[in-house]
C-alpha positions as CSV (number, residue, x, y, z in Angstrom):
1,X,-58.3,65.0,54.7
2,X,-56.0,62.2,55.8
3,X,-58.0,58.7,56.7
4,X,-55.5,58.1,59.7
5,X,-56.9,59.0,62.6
6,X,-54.2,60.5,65.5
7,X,-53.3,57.8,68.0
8,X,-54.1,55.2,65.6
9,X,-50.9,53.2,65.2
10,X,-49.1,53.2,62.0
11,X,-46.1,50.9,60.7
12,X,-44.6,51.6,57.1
13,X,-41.9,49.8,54.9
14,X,-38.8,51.8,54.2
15,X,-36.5,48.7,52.6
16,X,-34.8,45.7,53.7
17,X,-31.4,44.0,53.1
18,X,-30.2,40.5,52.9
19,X,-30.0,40.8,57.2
20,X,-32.8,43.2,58.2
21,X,-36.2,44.7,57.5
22,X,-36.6,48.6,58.0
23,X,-39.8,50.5,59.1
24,X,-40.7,53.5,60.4
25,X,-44.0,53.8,63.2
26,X,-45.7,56.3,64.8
27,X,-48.5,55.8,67.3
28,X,-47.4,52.7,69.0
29,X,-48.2,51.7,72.9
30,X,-45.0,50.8,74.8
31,X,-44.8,47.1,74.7
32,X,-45.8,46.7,71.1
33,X,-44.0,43.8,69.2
34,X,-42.7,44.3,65.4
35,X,-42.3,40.4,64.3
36,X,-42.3,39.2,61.0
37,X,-44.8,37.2,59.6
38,X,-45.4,34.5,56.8
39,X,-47.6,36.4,54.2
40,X,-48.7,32.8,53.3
41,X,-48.7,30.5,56.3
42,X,-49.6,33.0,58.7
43,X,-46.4,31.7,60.9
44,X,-45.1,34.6,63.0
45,X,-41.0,33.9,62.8
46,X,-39.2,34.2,66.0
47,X,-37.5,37.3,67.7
48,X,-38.9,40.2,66.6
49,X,-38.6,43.8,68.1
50,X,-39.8,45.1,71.3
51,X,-41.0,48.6,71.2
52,X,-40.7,49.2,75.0
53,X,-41.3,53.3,75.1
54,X,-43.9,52.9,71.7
55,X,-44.6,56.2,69.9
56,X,-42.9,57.4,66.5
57,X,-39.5,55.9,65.7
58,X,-37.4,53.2,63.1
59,X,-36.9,50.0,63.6
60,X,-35.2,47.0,62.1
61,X,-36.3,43.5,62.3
62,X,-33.4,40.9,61.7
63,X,-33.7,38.2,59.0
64,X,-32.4,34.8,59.8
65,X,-30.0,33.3,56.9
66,X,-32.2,30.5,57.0
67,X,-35.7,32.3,56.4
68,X,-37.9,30.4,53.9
69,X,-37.5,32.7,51.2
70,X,-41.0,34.3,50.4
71,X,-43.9,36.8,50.8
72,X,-43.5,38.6,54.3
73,X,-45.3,41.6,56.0
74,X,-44.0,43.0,59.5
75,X,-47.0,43.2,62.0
76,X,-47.2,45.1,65.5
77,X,-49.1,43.5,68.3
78,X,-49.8,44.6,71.5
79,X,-49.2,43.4,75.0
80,X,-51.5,40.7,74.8
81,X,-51.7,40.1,71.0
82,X,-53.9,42.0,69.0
83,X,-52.4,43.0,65.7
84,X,-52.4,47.3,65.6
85,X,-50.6,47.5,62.8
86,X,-48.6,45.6,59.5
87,X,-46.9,46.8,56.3
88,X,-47.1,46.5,53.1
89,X,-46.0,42.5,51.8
90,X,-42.3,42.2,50.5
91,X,-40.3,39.4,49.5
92,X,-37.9,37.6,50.7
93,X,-35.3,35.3,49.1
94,X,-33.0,33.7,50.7
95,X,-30.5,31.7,48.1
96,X,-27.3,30.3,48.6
97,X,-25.4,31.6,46.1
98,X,-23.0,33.4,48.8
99,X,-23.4,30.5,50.9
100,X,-20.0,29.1,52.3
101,X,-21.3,25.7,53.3
């Protein structure tokens, strides 16, 4: 038997790429956020995703080219802030060896 219990909201990794994070969700009030978050400050980056109709879906969180590289974790709040659900901590690195400047 499966610890998850229905309508308790769920957010899971699925990969990322230099310009996104990708996770899947299920169980999500409408108006839920999906921002990224500093694994190690705490510091939620700006922009995010707005999860206006909630339930089950993807979604993909953009990653600014100038990101502190590190540990991340996406989190979904609600309406008014409380964390429902995060992922699993990835990395991030954000080097300039493709950097035109």
């Amino acid at each position: 038997m499966s610890d998850a219990q229905p309508g308790d909201p769920r957010l899971d990794y699925t990969g990322q790429t230099k310009a996104a994070v990708n996770a899947d969700y299920a169980d999500m009030p409408g108006g839920a956020q999906i921002v990224l978050v500093n694994k190690t400050s705490g510091a939620a980056l700006d922009g995010g995703t707005l999860l206006d109709s909630g339930g089950a879906g993807s979604v993909s969180v953009s990653i600014d080219a100038s990101t502190p590289g590190g540990q991340y974790v996406l989190v979904a709040t609600d309406a008014t802030g409380n964390e429902l659900a995060q992922t699993v901590a990835f990395y991030i690195s954000n080097d300039d060896s493709g950097s035109t400047l």
